[in-house]
N, C-alpha and C positions, 0 to 999 in steps of 0.2 A: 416706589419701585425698589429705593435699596431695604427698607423693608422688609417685603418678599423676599428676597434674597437671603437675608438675615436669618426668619423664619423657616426658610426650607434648610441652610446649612443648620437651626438650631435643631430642629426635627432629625437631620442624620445622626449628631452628634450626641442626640437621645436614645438614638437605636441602636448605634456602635458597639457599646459597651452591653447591650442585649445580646446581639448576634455575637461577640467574641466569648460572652459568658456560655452560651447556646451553641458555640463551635465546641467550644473547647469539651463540656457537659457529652455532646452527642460523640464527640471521638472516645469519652470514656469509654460510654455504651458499646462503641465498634471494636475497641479494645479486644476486648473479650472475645469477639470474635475474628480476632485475626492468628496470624501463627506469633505464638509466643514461643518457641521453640522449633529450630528449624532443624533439618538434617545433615548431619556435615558431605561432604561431597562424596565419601567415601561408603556411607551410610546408605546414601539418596542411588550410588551406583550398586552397591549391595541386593537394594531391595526393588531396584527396575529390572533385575532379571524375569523378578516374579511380584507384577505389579499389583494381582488379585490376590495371595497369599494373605492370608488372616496373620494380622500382627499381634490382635487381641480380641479371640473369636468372642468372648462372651457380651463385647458391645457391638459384635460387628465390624471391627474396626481393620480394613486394610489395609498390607506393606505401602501402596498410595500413601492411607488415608495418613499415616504415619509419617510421614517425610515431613510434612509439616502440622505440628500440634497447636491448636489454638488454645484457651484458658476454658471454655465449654469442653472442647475434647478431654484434657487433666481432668476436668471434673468428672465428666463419664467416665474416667479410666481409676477415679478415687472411688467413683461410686460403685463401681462393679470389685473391690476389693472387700466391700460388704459382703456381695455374694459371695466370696473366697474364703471370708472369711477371718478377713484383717481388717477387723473393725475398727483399731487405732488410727489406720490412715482414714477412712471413712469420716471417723469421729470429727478429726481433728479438720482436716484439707476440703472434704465439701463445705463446710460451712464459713470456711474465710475465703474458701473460692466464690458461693454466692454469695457474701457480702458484699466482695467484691463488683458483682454485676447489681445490686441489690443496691449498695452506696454510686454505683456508677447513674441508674436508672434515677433514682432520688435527685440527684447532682439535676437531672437533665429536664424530671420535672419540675424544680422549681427556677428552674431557668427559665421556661417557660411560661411560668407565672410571673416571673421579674422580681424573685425573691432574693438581694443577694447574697442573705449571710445564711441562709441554708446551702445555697451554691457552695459558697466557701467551706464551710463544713462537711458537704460530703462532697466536696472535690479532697481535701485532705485529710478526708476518710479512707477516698480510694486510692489515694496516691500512697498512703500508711497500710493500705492492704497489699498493694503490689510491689511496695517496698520491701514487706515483710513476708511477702511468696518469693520474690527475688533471690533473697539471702539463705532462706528454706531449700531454695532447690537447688544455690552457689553450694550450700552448707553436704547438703545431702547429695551432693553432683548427678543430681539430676538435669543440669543446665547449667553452664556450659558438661561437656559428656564427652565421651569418646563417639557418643550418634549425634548428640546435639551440639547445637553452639544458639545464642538468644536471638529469638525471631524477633521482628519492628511491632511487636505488642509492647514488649516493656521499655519500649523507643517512647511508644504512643503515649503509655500512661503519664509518663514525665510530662510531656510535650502538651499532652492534654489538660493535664493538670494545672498548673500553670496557665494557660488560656481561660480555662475558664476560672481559678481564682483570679488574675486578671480583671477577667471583663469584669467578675461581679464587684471585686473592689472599686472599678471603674463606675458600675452603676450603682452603688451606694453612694459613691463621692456625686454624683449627678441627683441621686434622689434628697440626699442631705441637701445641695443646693435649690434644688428646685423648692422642697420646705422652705427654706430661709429666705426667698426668692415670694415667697406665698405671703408669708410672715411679714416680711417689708412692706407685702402690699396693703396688706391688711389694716395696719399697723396709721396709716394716715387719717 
């Protein structure tokens, strides 16, 4: 009986470090889709006058849509600077924008396979891309703003990050033992 017991606490204590690497992976992912920029109160009162008003006709994008920007919306709004014709920002901000989602999604698949030193490498892939959109847009005050101040996106990325290097440290230190664990048995 204490056995069982044993066994099933051994069995969570294997999955633990899966699911925390697997939290943390999938919050990357949400990351991006939440507001990473929000509207300051002055802003958000500005543009509820006129909540359909086109903030940025050529994505479509409404005084709403605008109030709060996620890291998918900056990139539509990088990407339609193509069509303007400022290719620089194009050039440069969609492509460490989707790395961004690109290292976050990576993170999540191999979380999912229980790989954990891919985990850790594109957890602090993305944690190194949102660190360095952060200071991009401190530097170029696009965020914090006289409209903006920082949305719970680049709250998440921290917070994500860490969770899931975390777990995956945690499940490497369990897969290491479980080898050693094999080895021992082997071994007589």
């Amino acid at each position: 009986m204490v056995s069982v017991a044993s066994d099933k606490n051994r069995g969570i204590a294997d999955v633990l470090p899966w699911v925390a690497s697997a939290l943390g992976a999938f919050l990357l992912v949400v990351a991006f889709f939440l507001p990473y920029a929000t509207g300051t109160d002055e802003y958000k009162e500005r543009i509820a006058a006129n909540p359909e008003g086109m903030s940025i006709e050529s994505i479509g994008m409404t005084n709403a849509d605008a109030a709060d920007v996620s890291m998918m919306e900056y990139t539509r709004v990088y990407m339609s600077a193509e069509m303007l014709g400022v290719s620089e920002f194009y050039l440069i901000y969609v492509p460490l924008m989707a790395g961004l989602l690109v290292c976050a999604l990576l993170a999540l698949l191999f979380s999912v396979l229980r790989k954990p030193i891919p985990v850790m490498v594109f957890s602090v892939f993305t944690l190194g891309l949102s660190l360095l959109i952060n200071w991009d847009f401190e530097d170029r005050g696009v965020v914090p703003s006289s409209l903006y101040d920082w949305g719970v996106a680049k709250w998440v990325y921290i917070a994500a990050s860490v969770i899931a290097i975390a777990g995956a440290v945690w499940l490497l230190a369990v897969k290491v033992k479980e080898k050693r664990a094999l080895k021992a048995g082997g071994v007589r």
